[in-house]
N, C-alpha and C positions, 0 to 999 in steps of 0.2 A: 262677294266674288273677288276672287284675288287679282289684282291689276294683271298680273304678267300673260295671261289668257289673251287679252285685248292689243298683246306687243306684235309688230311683224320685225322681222329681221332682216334690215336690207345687206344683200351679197353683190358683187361684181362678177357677170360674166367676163369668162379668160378663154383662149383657146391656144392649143401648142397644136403644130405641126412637124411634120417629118422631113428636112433639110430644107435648103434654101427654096427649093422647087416644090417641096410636098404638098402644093396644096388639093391635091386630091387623097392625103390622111392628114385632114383635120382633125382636132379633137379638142370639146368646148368643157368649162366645167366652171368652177367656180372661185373666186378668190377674198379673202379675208383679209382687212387692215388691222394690224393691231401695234400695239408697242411693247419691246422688251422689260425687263425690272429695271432696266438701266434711262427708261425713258427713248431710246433710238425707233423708229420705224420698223415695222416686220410686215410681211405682203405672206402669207400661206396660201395655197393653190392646191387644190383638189380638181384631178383630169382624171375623167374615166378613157382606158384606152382600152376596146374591144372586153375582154373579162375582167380584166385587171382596173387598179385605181394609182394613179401617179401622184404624189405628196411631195410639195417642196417648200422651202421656204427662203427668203432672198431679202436684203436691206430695202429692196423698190421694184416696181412691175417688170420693168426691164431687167432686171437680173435674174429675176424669177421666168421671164418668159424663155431666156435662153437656158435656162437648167431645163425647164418644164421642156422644153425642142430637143432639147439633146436625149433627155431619159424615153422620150416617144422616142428616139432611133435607137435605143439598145433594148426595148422593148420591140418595136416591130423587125428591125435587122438583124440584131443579134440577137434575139430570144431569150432576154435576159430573165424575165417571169416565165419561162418555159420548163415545164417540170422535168428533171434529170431524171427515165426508170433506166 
């Protein structure tokens, strides 16, 4: 039996919201540590927002949490995943 079957993979729960007041649109999802080829820190965040998925990446959680806040307000405000017919 192959080891890698018996591995679980631990994630950090993250959640971005919608301005400084939004916290009635929350939105929780997940976040990944890893490090560049240069050896620096990298934080990835995956947020489902209503149909869509929000992708970012930042040097630390804090900078990632403000990317991840800002793309929820061009996504819920300005309908930025909104399809153009």
């Amino acid at each position: 039996m192959d080891d890698s079957s018996n591995r679980f993979e631990l994630v950090e729960l993250f959640m971005a919201k919608a301005g400084r007041h939004g916290w009635d649109r929350c939105f929780h999802g997940i976040i990944r540590r890893e490090t560049d080829i240069e050896g620096n820190p990298v934080v990835i965040g995956k947020i489902k927002v209503n149909d869509e998925y929000i992708i970012a990446s930042a040097s630390d959680q804090w900078k990632l949490g403000e990317k991840l806040d800002e793309m929820v307000l061009f996504v819920l405000d300005k309908k930025f995943h909104e399809d153009k017919k």
